[in-house]
C-alpha positions as protocol buffer text, in pm:
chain_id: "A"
residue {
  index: 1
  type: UNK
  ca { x: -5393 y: 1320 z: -2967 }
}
residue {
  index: 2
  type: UNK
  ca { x: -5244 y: 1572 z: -2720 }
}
residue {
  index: 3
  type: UNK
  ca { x: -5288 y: 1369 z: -2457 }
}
residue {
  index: 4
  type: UNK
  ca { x: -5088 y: 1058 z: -2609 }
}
residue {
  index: 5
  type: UNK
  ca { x: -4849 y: 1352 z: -2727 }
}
residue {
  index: 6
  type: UNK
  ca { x: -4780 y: 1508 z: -2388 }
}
residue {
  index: 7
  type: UNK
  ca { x: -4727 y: 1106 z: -2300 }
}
residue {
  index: 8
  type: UNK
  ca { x: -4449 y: 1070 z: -2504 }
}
residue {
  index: 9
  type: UNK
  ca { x: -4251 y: 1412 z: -2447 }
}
residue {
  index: 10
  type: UNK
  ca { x: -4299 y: 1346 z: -2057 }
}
residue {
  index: 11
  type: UNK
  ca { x: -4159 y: 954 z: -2133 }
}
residue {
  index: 12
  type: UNK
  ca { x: -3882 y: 1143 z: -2319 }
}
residue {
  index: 13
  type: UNK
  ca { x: -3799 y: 1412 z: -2042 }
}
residue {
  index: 14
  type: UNK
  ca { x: -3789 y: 1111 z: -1794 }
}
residue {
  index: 15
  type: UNK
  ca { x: -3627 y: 872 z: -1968 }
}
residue {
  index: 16
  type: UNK
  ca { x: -3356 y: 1033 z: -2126 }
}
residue {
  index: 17
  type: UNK
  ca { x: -3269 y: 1371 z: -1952 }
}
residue {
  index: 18
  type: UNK
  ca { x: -3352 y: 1265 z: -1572 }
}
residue {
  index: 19
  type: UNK
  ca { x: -3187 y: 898 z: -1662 }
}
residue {
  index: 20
  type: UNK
  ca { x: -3311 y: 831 z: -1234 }
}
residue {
  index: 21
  type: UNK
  ca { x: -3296 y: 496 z: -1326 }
}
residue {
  index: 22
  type: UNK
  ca { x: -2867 y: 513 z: -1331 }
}
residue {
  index: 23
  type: UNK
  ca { x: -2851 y: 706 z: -1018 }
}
residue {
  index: 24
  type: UNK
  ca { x: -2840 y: 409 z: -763 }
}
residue {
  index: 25
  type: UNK
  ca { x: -2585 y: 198 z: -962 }
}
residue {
  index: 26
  type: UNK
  ca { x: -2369 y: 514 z: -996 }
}
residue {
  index: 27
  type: UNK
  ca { x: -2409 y: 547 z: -594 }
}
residue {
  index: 28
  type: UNK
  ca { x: -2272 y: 212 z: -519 }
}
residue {
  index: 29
  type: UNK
  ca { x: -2039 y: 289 z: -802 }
}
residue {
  index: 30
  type: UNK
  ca { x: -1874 y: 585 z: -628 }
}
residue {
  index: 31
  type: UNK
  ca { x: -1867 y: 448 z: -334 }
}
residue {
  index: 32
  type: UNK
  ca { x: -1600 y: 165 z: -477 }
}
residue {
  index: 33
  type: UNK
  ca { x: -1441 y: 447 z: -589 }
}
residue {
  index: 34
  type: UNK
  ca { x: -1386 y: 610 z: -268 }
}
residue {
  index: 35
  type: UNK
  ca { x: -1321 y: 311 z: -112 }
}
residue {
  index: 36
  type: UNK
  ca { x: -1026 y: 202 z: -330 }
}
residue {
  index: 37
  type: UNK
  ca { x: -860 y: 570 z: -291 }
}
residue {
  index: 38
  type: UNK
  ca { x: -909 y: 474 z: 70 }
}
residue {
  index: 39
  type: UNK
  ca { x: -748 y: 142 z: 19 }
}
residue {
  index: 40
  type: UNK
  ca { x: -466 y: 271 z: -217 }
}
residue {
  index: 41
  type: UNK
  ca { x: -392 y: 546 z: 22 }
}
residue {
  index: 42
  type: UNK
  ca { x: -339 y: 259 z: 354 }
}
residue {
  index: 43
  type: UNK
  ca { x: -130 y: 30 z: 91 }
}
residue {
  index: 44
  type: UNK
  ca { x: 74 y: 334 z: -18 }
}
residue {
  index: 45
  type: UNK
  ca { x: 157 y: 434 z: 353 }
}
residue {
  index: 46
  type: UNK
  ca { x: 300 y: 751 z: 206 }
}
residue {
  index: 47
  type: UNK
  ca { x: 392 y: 1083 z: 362 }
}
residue {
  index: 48
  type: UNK
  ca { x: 146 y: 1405 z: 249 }
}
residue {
  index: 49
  type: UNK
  ca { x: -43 y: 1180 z: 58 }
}
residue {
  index: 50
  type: UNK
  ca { x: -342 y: 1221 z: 221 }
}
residue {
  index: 51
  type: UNK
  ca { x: -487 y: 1506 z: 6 }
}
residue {
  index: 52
  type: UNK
  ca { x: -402 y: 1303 z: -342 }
}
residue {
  index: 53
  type: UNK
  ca { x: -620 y: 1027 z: -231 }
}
residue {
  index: 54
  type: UNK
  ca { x: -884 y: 1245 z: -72 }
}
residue {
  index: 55
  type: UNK
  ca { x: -902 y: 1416 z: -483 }
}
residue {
  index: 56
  type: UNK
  ca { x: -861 y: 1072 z: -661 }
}
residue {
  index: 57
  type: UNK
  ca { x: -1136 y: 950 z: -460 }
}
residue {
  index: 58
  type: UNK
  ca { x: -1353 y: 1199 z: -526 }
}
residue {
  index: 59
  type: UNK
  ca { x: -1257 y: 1242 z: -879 }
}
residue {
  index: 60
  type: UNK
  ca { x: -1315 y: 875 z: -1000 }
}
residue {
  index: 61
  type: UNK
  ca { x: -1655 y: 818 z: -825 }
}
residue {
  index: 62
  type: UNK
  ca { x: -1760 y: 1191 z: -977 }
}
residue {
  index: 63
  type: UNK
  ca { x: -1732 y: 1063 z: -1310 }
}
residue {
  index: 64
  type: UNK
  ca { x: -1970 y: 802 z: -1241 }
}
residue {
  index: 65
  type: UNK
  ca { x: -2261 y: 1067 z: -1287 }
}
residue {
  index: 66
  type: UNK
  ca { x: -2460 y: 1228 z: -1034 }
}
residue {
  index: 67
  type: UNK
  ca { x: -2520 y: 921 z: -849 }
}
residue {
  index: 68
  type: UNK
  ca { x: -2154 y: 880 z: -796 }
}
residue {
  index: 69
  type: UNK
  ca { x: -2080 y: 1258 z: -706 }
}
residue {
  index: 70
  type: UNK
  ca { x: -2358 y: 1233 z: -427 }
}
residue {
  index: 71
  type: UNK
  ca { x: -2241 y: 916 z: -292 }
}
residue {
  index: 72
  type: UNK
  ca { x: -1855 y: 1088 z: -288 }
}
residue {
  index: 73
  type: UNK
  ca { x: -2010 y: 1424 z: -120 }
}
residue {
  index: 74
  type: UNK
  ca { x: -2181 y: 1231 z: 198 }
}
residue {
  index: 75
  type: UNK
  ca { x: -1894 y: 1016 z: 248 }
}
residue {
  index: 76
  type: UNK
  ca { x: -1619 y: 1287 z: 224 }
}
residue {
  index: 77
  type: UNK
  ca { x: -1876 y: 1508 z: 447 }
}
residue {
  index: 78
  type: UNK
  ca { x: -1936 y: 1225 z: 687 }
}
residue {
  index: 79
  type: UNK
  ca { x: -1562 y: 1127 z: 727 }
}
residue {
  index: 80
  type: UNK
  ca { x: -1468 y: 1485 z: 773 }
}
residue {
  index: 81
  type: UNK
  ca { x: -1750 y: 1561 z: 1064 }
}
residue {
  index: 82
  type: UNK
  ca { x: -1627 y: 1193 z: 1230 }
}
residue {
  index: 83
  type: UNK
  ca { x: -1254 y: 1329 z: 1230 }
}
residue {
  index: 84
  type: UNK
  ca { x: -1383 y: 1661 z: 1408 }
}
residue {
  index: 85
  type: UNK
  ca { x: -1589 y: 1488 z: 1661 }
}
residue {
  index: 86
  type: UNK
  ca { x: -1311 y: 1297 z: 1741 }
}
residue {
  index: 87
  type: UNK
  ca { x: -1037 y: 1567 z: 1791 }
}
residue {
  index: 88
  type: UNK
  ca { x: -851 y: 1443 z: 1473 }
}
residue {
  index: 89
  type: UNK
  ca { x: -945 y: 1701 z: 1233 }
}
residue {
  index: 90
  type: UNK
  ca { x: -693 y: 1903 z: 1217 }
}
residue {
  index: 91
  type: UNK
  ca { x: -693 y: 1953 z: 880 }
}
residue {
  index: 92
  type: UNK
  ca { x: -997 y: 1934 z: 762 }
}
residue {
  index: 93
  type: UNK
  ca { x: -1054 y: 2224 z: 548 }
}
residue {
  index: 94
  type: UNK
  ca { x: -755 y: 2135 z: 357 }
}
residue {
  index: 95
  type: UNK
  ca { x: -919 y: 1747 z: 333 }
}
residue {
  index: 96
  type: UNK
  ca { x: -1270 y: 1949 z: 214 }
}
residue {
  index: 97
  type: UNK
  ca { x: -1057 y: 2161 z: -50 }
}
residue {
  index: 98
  type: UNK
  ca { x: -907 y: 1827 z: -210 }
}
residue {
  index: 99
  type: UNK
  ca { x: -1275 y: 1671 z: -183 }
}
residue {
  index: 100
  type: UNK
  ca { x: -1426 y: 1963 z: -394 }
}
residue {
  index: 101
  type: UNK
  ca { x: -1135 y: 1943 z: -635 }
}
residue {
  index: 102
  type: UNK
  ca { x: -1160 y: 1600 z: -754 }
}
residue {
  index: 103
  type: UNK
  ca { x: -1593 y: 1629 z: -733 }
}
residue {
  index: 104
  type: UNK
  ca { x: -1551 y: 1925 z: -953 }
}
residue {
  index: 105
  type: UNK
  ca { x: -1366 y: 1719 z: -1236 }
}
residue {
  index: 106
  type: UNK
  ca { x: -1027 y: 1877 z: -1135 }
}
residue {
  index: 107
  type: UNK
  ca { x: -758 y: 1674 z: -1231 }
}
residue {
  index: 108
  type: UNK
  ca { x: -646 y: 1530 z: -882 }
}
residue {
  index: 109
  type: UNK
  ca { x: -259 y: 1499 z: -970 }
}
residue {
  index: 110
  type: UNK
  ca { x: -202 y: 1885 z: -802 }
}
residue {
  index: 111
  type: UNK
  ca { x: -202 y: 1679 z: -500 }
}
residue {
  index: 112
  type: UNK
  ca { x: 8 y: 1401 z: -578 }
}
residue {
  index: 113
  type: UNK
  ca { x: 334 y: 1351 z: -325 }
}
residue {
  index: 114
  type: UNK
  ca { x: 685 y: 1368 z: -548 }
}
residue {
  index: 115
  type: UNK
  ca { x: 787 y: 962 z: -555 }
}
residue {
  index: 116
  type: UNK
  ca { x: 420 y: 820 z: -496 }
}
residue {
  index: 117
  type: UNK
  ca { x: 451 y: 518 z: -673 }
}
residue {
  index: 118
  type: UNK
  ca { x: 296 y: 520 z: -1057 }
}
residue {
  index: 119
  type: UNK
  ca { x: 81 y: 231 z: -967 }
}
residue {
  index: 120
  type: UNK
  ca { x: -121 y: 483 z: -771 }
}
């Protein structure tokens, strides 16, 4: 009877706290996410914009779950280190600051340009 009980609870912890199951499609999830800021920020083509898009990005695939905020963490992490191995990151702690605002729920409009476009 324990046995069959401890079952159950650990079927329980697994299945409904740990949810692993979700983690993958929230993943692939956030990375759509990221890569429509991405897209939305070439389309806009619009001055100091840069660190909206970074947030929005971030935000939306963060609340996907923790599948989405990991997948939003290694690309924002791996974009940033690309940009400083190439010379171009000159503002990359600024980019990082943006990135940790939208993961952390933050609502990503402190960034937002005056006149970006509403459809953005």
């Amino acid at each position: 009877m324990k046995l069959i009980l401890a079952a159950l609870v650990l079927v329980m912890v697994v299945g409904v706290q740990a949810q692993w199951y979700r983690f993958p499609g929230q993943a692939v999830g956030g990375a759509k996410d990221m890569w429509r800021a991405y897209s939305d920020m070439k389309d806009a083509n619009w001055k100091n914009s840069d660190k909206y898009f970074h947030a929005r990005g971030n935000y939306d695939a963060a609340k996907r779950g923790p599948g989405g905020r990991w997948s939003a963490t290694v690309i924002s992490n791996g974009r940033e280190a690309i940009q400083r191995a190439t010379g171009r990151g000159q503002d990359s702690a600024a980019d990082q600051e943006a990135n940790r605002w939208g993961r952390n729920g933050r609502n990503p409009n402190r960034y937002r340009p005056r006149g970006l476009p509403r459809k953005y």
